[in-house]
C-alpha positions in Angstrom: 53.9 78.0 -64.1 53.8 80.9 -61.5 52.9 80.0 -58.2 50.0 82.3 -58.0 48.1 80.3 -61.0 48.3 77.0 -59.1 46.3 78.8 -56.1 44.2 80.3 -58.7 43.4 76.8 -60.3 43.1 75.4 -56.8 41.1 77.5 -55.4 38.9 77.0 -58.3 38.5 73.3 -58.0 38.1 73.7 -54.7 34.9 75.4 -55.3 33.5 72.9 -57.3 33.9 69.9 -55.5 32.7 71.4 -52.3 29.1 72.4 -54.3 26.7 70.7 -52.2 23.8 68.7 -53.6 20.5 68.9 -52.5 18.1 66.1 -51.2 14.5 66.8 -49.9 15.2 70.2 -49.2 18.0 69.4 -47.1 21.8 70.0 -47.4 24.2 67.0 -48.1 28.0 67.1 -47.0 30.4 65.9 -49.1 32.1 63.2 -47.9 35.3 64.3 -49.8 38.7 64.7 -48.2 39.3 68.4 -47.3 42.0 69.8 -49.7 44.8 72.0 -49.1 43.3 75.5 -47.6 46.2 77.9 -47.9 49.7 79.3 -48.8 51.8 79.3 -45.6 55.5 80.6 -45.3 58.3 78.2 -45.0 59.3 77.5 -41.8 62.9 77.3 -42.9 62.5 80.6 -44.4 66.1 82.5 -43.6 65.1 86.4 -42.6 68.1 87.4 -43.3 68.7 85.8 -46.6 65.6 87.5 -48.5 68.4 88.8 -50.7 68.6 85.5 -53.1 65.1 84.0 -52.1 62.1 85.4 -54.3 58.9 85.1 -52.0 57.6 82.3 -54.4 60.0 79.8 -53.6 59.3 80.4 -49.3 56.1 78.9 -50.4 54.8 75.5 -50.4 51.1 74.0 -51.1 50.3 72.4 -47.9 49.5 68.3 -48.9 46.3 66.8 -47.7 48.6 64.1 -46.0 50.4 66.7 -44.2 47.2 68.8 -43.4 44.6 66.9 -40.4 41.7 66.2 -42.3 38.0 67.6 -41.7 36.3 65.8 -38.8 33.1 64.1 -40.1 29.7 65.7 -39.6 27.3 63.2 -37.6 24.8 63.4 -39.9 25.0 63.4 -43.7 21.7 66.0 -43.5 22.7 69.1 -41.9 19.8 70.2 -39.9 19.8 73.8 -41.2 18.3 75.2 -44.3 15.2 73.1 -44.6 12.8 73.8 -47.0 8.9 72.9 -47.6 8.6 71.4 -44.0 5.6 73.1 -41.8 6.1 73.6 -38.2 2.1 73.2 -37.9 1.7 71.2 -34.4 0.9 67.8 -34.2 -2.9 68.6 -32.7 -3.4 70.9 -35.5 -1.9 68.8 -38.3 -4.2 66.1 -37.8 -6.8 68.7 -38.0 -6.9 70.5 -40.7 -8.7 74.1 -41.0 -11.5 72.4 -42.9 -15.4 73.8 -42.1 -15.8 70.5 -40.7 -12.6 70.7 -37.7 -13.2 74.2 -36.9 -14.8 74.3 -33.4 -18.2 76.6 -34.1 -18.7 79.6 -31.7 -21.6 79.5 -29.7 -24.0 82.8 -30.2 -25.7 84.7 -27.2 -28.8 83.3 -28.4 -27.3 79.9 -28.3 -26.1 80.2 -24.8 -28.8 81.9 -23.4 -31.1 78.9 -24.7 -29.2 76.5 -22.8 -29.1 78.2 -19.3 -32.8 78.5 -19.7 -33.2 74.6 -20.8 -30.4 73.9 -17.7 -32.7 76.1 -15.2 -36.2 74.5 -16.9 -34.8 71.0 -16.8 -37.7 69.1 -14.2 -36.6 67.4 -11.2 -37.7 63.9 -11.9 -37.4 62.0 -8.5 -39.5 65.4 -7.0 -42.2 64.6 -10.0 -42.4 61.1 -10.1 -42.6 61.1 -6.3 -46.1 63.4 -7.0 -47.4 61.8 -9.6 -47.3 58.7 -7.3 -48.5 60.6 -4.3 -51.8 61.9 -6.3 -52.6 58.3 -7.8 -52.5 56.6 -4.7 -55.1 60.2 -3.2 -57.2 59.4 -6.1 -57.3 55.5 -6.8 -56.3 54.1 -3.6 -59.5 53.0 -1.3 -60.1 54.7 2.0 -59.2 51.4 3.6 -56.4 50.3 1.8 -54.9 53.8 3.0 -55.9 53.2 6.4 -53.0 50.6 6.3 -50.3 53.0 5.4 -50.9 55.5 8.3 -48.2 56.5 10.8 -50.0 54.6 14.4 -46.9 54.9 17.0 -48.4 51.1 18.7 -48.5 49.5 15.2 -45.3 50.1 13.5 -43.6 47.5 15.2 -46.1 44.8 13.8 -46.2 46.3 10.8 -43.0 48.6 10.1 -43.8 50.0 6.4 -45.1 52.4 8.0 -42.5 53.9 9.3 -42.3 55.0 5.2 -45.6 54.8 3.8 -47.7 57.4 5.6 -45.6 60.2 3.0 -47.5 58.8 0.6 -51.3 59.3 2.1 -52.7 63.0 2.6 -55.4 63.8 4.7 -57.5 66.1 1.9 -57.0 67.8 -1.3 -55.2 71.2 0.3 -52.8 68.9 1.9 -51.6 67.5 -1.0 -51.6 70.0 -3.3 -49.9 72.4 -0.8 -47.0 69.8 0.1 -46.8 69.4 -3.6 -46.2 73.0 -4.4 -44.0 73.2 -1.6 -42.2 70.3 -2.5 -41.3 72.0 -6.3 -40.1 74.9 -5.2 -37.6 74.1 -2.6 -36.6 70.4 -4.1 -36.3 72.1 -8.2 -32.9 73.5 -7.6 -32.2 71.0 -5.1 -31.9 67.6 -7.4 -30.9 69.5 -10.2 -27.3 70.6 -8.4 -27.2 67.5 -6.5 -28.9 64.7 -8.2 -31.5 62.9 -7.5 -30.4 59.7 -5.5 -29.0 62.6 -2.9 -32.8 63.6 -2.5 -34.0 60.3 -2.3 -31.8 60.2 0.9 -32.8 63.8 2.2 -36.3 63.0 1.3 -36.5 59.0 3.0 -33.9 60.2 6.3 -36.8 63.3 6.5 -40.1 61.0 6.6 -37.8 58.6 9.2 -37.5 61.3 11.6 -40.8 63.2 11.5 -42.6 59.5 12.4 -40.2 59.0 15.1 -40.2 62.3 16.3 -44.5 62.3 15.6 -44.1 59.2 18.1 -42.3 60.1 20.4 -43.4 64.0 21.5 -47.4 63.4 20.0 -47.8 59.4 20.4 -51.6 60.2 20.3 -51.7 61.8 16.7 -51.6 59.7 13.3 -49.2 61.0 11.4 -50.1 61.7 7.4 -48.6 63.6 4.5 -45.0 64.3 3.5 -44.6 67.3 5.5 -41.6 66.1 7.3 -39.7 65.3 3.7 -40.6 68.8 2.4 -38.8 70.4 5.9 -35.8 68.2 5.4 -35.3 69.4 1.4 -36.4 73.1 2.9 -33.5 72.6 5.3 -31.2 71.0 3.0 -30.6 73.9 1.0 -27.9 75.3 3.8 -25.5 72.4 3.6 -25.8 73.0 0.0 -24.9 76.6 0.3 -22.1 75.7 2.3 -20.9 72.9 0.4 -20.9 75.1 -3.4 -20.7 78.6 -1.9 -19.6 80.9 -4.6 -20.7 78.4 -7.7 -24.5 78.5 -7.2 -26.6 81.7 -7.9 -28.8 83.6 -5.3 -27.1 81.3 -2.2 -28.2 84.5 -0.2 -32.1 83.6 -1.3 -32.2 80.0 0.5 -31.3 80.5 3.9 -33.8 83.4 3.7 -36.4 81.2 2.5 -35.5 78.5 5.1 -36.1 81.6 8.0 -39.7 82.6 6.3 -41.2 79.3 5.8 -39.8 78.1 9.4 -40.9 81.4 11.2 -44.6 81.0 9.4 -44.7 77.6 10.5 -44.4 78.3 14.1 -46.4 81.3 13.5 -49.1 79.1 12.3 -48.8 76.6 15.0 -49.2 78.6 17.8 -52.0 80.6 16.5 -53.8 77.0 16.0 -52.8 75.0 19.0 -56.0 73.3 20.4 -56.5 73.3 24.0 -56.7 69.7 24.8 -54.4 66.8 22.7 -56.7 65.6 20.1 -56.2 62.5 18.4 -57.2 62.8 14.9 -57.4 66.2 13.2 -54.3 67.8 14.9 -50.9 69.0 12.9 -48.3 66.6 13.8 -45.8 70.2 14.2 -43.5 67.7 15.3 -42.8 66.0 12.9 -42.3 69.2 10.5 -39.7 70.1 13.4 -37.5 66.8 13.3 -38.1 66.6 9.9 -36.2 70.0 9.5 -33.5 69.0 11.7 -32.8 65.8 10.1 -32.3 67.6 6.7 -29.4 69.1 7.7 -27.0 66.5 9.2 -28.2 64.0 6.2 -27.2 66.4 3.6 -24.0 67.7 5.0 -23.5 63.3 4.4 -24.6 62.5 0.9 -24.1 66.1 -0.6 -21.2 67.1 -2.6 -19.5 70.4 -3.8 -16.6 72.5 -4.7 -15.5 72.9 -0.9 -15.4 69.7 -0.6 -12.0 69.9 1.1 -12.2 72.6 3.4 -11.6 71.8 7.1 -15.5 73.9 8.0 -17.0 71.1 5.8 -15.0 68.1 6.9 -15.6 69.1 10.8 -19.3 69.6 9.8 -19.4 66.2 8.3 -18.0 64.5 11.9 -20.3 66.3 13.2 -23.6 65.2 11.3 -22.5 61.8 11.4 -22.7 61.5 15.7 -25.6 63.8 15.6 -27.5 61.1 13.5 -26.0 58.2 15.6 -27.3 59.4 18.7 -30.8 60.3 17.8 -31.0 56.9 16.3 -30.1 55.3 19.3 -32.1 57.5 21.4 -35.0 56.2 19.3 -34.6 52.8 19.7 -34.0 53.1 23.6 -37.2 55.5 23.9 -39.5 53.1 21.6 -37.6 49.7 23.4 -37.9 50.6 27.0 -40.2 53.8 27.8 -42.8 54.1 25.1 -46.4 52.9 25.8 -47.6 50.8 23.1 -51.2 51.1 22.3 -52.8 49.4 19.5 
């Protein structure tokens, strides 16, 4: 047989064995021995000697014993033509696009409802705290009230009252004014910062307005929880500080903090009596210390998204030996150089 039909024939096999199968829409190699892949010239092959030698017989089938065989793939399954496998991700293939997965988009209806229900939500320490205020204006006797008035010579005897008198009001106007007042400037106020942060603001403010009542107007009983309004009135500018750029009209609250503070002092000049009474005068300072008070105490307990800057951490050192000292000036002033009198 000619030499060209055994390459024919072999090249024919060849192509038969090496069909690969298919398994899971994945290739298989063979595992088969790589047969011979060519024709190659004799290396004994004479140049000059082409005379006598057809070029058939300078040919030999290379053996697959003489031929290095096929390295072995790693893998049986060649990691190429793959076929119904879905390159969904893993979040998504757990998830199917079902009505039930997709996420639903909110409409402008939607979202403007829930700003509005966000904005309308009530401050519940701010109502509770006047709901409480007008039971105990309404219920409470004349003479059980008596015993929860700020007196400068009784406190130490009886030191609830160092608390209490925010709860008493002197009339009607009183309360409802402080009440009103109290909504406005304390609505915002717990619902950024929560409400335990007020209860602070709102206890640290009635602290200092009886201490500072007792110290600069020991003659005047102090009622009404004027001196907690100032401190959440005054609050409001740590706040600003401490979420400046995530809270809406920031510009409005120092304004408001500026008008009410100006009218106040407005108001107290234009009504100063002549001589210290003891009874029906405005205890201004305890509005004043109450104001002050607000400020270091909030710059405490508050929290915000600038948290971390170096103005807010210096402020915060700051607040803290402010408060220490006036503390301690209280105790020395109400321990060695205030005159008690019962």
């Amino acid at each position: 047989m000619a030499p060209d039909a055994n390459y024919e024939e072999v090249e024919r096999l060849n192509a038969e064995d090496y069909e690969p199968g298919v398994h899971q829409g994945r290739r298989i190699l063979p595992e088969l021995t790589a047969p011979a892949q060519a024709w190659i010239e004799n290396e004994d092959l004479d140049r000059s000697d082409s005379v006598h030698n057809s070029p058939g017989e300078n040919r030999r089938l290379l053996s697959p014993q003489v031929h290095q065989p096929v390295p072995k793939h790693k893998s049986r399954l060649q990691a190429g033509l793959t076929l119904g496998v879905s390159n969904t991700p893993k979040r998504h293939a757990k998830c199917p696009q079902t009505p039930k997965c997709v996420k639903k988009q909110k409409t402008k209806y939607q979202k403007r409802r829930e700003k509005l229900l966000a904005i309308l939500k009530p401050p519940y320490f701010i109502v509770s705290m006047i709901f409480f205020i007008v039971c105990i204006h309404i219920w409470l006797p004349e003479d059980a009230r008596a015993y929860l008035w700020w007196t400068p010579g009784a406190w130490w005897r009886e030191p609830w009252r160092l608390l209490t008198y925010g709860f008493v009001h002197a009339n009607a106007v009183h309360l409802a004014l402080n009440a009103v007042v109290a909504l406005a400037v304390g609505w915002c106020l717990e619902r950024e910062q929560g409400w335990w942060r007020v209860v602070c603001v709102w206890g640290g403010g009635v602290a200092a307005g009886a201490l500072g009542a007792g110290a600069l107007q020991p003659r005047v009983q102090v009622v009404g929880a004027s001196a907690a309004v100032y401190a959440l009135l005054t609050a409001h500018l740590p706040n600003v500080c401490l979420r400046f750029g995530h809270i809406p009209l920031w510009w409005f609250r120092p304004l408001s903090v500026v008008v009410l503070g100006a009218s106040e002092a407005c108001w107290a000049a234009a009504h100063a009596p002549p001589v210290p009474a003891r009874d029906d005068h405005v205890a201004w300072s305890a509005h004043v210390l109450g104001a002050v008070v607000g400020v270091p105490v909030a710059f405490i307990v508050f929290h915000g998204e600038n948290d971390s800057t170096l103005f807010i951490k210096v402020c915060r050192v700051l607040s803290a030996l402010v408060l220490t000292a006036g503390i301690i000036a209280a105790a020395l002033h109400f321990t060695l150089w205030h005159d008690v009198d019962y």
